[in-house]
C-alpha positions, 0 to 999 in steps of 0.5 A, a space after each residue: 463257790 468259797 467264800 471271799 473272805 477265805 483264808 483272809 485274817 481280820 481283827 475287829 476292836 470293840 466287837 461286843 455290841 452294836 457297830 463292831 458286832 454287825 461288822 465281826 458277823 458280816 466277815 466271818 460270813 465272808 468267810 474270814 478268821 476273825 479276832 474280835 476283841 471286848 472286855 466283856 466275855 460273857 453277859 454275866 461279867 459286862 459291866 455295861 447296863 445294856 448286855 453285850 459280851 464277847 459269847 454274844 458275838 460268838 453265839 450270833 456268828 455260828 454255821 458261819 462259813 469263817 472262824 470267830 475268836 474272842 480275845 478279851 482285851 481292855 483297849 485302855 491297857 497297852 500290854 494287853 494290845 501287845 499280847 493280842 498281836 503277839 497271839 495274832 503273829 504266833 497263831 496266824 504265822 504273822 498274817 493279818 490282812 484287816 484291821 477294823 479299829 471300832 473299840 469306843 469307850 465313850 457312849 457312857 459318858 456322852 449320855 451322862 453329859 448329854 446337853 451339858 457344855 464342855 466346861 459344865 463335864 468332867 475333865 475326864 470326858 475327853 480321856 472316855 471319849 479319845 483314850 479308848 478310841 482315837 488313841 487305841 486305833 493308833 496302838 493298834 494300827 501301830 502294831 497292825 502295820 508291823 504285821 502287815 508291811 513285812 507282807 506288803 499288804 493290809 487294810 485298815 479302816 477306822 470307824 468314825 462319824 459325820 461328828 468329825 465333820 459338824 457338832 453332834 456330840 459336843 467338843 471331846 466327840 467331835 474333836 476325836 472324830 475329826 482326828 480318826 479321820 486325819 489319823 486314817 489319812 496319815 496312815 495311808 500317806 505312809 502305808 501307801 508305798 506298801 499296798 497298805 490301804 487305810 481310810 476313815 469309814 462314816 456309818 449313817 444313824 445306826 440303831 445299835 442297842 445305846 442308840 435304841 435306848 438313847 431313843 427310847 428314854 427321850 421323849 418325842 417333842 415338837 422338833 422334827 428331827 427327835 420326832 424321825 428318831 422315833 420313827 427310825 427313819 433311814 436308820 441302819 442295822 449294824 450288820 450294814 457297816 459289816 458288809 460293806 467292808 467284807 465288800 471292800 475287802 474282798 476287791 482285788 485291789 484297794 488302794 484306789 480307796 487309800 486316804 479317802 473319807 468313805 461313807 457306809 451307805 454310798 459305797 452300799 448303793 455302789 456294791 448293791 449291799 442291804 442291810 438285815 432289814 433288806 434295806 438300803 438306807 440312804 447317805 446323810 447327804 442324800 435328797 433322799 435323806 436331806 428332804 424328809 428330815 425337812 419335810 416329814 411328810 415326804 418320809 412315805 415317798 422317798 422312792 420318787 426323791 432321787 438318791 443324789 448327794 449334796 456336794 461336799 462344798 455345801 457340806 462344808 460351808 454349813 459346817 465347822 470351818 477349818 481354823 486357818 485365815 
């Protein structure tokens, strides 16, 4: 049985390290031709102090049943987005069937301010959090669709976060993040009519290497929520996000998904996916989720809590309301 992915291209933005990597091997175990695009080609030139380059990615995605091909791109310059697509159109006779916009140039910088205010951080927090970021995924889904409505097909999914919706990061993280969210759903507005399918892509608490380290170089305190960090309670491997988008991909038809806010782990338990640890974590507004970070103690029985979800409208009510009267 092939793959099915097969004879499908993807590009996967950010692809190095962490969410992107995980999502780059799950597709090319798909099956599919994957691009993958980091400023770092090998660990020797990754300016980063946790290691992670484009090689990395490669070596992890061998005897794969689909093909990797390292791009080395700086998200923050235009030119080089524009020669990644042109390569992309030459090579692959202009098919380009999935866009994963993930490239993040922030993580560095919120760690720096962490704690910190907005008007106490540099100004420049906003250009590292929404330059390489919300403003790449709009380069290029921009050129993703010149590519994909000649075809009338494509997917484009862009990840974001639970911060789009309540304060995690502070003012520039939440701010971008709610916007990839309206981004993706103007998208699909627009793509709709040419079987474009675009949505906004929520993963959970995902261990990646900053996250790990984040974790690691805080001290556990009396406040309950650090103390189930340390325990990496419900935590996802990266490799999850991936799979669910090789599962969304590989639907006939994804256009019932178009404009709609999804979440990694939900549309796990609905495609009976599990992450590299043969688990399967639960949603963020799920009892099974909501009731141990409350009660710690539950955290040894989350198999008799049911996996039901907090309505949206409750979401919303705790969280930061949209600013009309």
């Amino acid at each position: 049985m092939s793959a099915p992915l097969t004879n499908k291209v993807a590009l996967v933005t950010g692809a190095t390290r962490g969410i992107g990597k995980g999502i780059a091997i799950a597709l090319v175990q798909s099956g599919a031709t994957v691009y993958i695009t980091g400023r770092s080609s090998t660990s020797q030139t990754a300016t980063d102090s946790i290691a992670g380059s484009l090689e990395d990615t490669q070596n992890a995605a061998k005897q794969s049943a689909g093909s990797l091909i390292a791009c080395q791109v700086d998200h923050s310059d235009d030119e080089q987005v524009q020669q990644l697509f042109h390569r992309i159109k030459v090579e692959q006779h202009g098919q380009l069937d999935i866009l994963v916009n993930n490239v993040y140039g922030g993580v560095r910088a919120l760690r720096t301010y962490q704690g910190n205010p907005f008007w106490e951080a540099d100004a420049s927090l906003w250009d590292d959090c929404n330059n390489v970021g919300l403003r790449s995924h709009y380069i290029a889904s921009r050129l993703a669709a010149q590519l994909m409505v000649p075809r009338q097909q494509g997917l484009i999914i862009t990840i974001s976060s639970w911060g789009g919706l309540s304060p995690i990061f502070g003012v520039a993280y939440g701010t971008g993040k709610s916007a990839c969210d309206r981004l993706a759903a103007e998208m699909a507005a627009e793509l709709k009519p040419h079987n474009i399918t675009s949505i906004a892509l929520w993963p959970g608490i995902v261990g990646t290497e900053h996250i790990t380290e984040l974790v690691e170089e805080s001290s556990a305190t009396d406040d309950p929520q650090m103390a189930m960090m340390h325990t990496k309670f419900n935590w996802e491997t990266p490799i999850f996000t991936g799979r669910v988008i090789a599962a969304i991909a590989a639907q006939p038809n994804t256009l019932p998904l178009t404009g709609k806010l999804q979440i990694v782990a939900e549309l796990a338990a609905t495609y009976g996916i599990v992450d590299q640890e043969n688990n399967q974590p639960a949603s963020l507004r799920s009892l099974k989720f909501l009731l141990p970070m409350l009660l710690p103690p539950l955290k040894a029985h989350t198999n008799i809590i049911p996996n039901l979800y907090v309505p949206w409208w409750i979401l919303l009510i705790t969280a930061l309301s949209a600013p009309r009267k």
